[in-house]
C-alpha positions, 0 to 999 in steps of 0.5 A, a space after each residue: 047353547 053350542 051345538 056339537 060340531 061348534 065343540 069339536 071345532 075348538 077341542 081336539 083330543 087325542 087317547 093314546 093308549 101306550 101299555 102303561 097303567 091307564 091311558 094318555 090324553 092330549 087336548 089341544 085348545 085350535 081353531 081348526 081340527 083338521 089343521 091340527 090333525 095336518 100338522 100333527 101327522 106330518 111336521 113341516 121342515 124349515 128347510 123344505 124348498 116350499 118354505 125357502 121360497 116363503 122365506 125369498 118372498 117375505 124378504 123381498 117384502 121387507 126390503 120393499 117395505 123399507 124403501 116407503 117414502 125413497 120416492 120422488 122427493 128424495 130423489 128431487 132433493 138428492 139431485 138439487 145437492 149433487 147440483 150444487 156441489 158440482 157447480 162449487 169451485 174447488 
């Protein structure tokens, strides 16, 4: 058995009534009402300076993401052939 506010945490619905013959309902299926509510009164830009930080911060994550496994043995194995083409005769 749900109660009341476990429903409303899982429906919004929002009646529009714009002078047209009846009125406009709008439901949306979300987990959070008030995000919802949030993002519906104010849409976020994707320019904003906020979200070209998110954007700074995530590439950097990914750059450091693609570095996994450049670690010590890459680097053993990348001075060994150095080495041993600087030691070869011309």
């Amino acid at each position: 058995m749900t109660t009341m506010d476990e429903k409303a945490a899982g429906q919004h619905v929002d009646s529009v009534d714009d002078g047209r013959k009846g009125s406009v309902s709008k439901e949306a299926n979300v987990a959070s009402v008030a995000l919802h509510a949030a993002v519906e009164a104010q849409k976020p830009s994707i320019w904003s300076r906020n979200m070209l930080k998110l954007y700074m911060i995530m590439g950097i994550g990914y750059l450091v993401s693609t570095m996994n496994g450049f670690g010590k043995n890459g680097l053993q194995d990348c001075m060994t052939y150095f080495a041993n083409v600087s030691q070869t005769p011309p």
